[in-house]
PLY file of the C-alpha trace (Angstrom):
ply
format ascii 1.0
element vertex 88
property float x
property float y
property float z
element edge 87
property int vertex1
property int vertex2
end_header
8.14 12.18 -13.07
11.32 14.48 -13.50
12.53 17.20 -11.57
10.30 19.92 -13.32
6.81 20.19 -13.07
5.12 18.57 -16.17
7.95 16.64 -17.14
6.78 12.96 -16.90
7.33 9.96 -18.43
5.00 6.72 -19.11
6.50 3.39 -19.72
4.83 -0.15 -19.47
6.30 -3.01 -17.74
7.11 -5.20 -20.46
9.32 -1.70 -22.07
10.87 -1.16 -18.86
12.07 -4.97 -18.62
13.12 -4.43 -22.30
15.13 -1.88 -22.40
17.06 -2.79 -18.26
17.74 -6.31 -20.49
19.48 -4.62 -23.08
21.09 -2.40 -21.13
22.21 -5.12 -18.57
23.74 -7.02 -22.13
25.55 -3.35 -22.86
26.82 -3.76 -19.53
28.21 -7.79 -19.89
29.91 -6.78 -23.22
31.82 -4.21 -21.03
32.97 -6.74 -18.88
30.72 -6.12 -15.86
30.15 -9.28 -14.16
28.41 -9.84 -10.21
30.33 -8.12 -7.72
31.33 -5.42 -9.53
30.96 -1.68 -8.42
29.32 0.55 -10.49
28.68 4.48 -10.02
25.83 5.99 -12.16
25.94 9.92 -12.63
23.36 10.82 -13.83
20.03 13.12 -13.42
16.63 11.95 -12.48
15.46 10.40 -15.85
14.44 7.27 -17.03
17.92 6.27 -18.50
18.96 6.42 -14.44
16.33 3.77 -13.23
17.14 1.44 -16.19
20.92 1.45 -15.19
20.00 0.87 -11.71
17.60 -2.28 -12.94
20.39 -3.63 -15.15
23.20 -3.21 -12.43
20.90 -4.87 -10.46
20.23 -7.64 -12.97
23.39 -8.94 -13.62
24.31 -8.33 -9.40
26.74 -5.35 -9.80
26.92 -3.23 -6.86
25.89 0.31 -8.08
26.40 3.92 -6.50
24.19 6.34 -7.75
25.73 10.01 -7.70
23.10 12.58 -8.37
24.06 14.89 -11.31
23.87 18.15 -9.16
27.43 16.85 -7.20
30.64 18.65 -8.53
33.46 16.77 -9.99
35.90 16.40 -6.86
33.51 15.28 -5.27
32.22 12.79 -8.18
35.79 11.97 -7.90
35.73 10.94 -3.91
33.03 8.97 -3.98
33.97 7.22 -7.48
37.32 6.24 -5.42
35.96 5.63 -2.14
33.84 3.06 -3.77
36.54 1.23 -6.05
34.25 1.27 -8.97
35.31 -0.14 -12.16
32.54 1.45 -14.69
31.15 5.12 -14.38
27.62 5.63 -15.85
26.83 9.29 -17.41
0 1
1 2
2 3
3 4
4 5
5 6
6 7
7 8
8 9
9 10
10 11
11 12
12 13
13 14
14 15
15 16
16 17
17 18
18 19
19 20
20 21
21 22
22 23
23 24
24 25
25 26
26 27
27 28
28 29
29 30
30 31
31 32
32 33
33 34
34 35
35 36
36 37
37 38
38 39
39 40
40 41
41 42
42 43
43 44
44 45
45 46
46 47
47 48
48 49
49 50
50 51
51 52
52 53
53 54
54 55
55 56
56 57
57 58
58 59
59 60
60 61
61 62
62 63
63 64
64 65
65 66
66 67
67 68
68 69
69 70
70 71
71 72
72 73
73 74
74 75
75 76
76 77
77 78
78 79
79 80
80 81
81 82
82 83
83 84
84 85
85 86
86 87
């Protein structure tokens, strides 16, 4: 479910694990590898739980910014964290 009422979402399993392994293979072609740290900006959608999954997948380290944070301090937590890859 999103942030406003009625907005929802259904997915199976089997999609979910599709599209978090093709995502996760967007990610390798990138050059992520385990260990890295990721940041993921985005809003409370399905695209944000699929880029946690494939972070996950492939053992990146991910920091999920929620997409009501303003861009300084996006920018703090991007370098506090050392991240190499920022997610939108």
């Amino acid at each position: 479910e999103g942030n406003e009422p009625g907005d929802s979402m259904k997915i199976t399993y089997r999609e979910l694990l599709h599209k978090v392994c093709q995502f996760a293979n967007v990610l390798r072609s990138q050059g992520v590898k385990k260990g890295d740290r990721i940041s993921i900006y985005m809003p409370m959608i399905l695209e944000l739980v699929i880029a946690m999954l494939a972070c996950a997948r492939i053992g990146a380290l991910h920091s999920v910014v929620f997409a009501g944070f303003s861009a300084d301090s996006l920018c703090e937590r991007i370098l506090d964290c050392g991240c190499s890859l920022l997610i939108t």
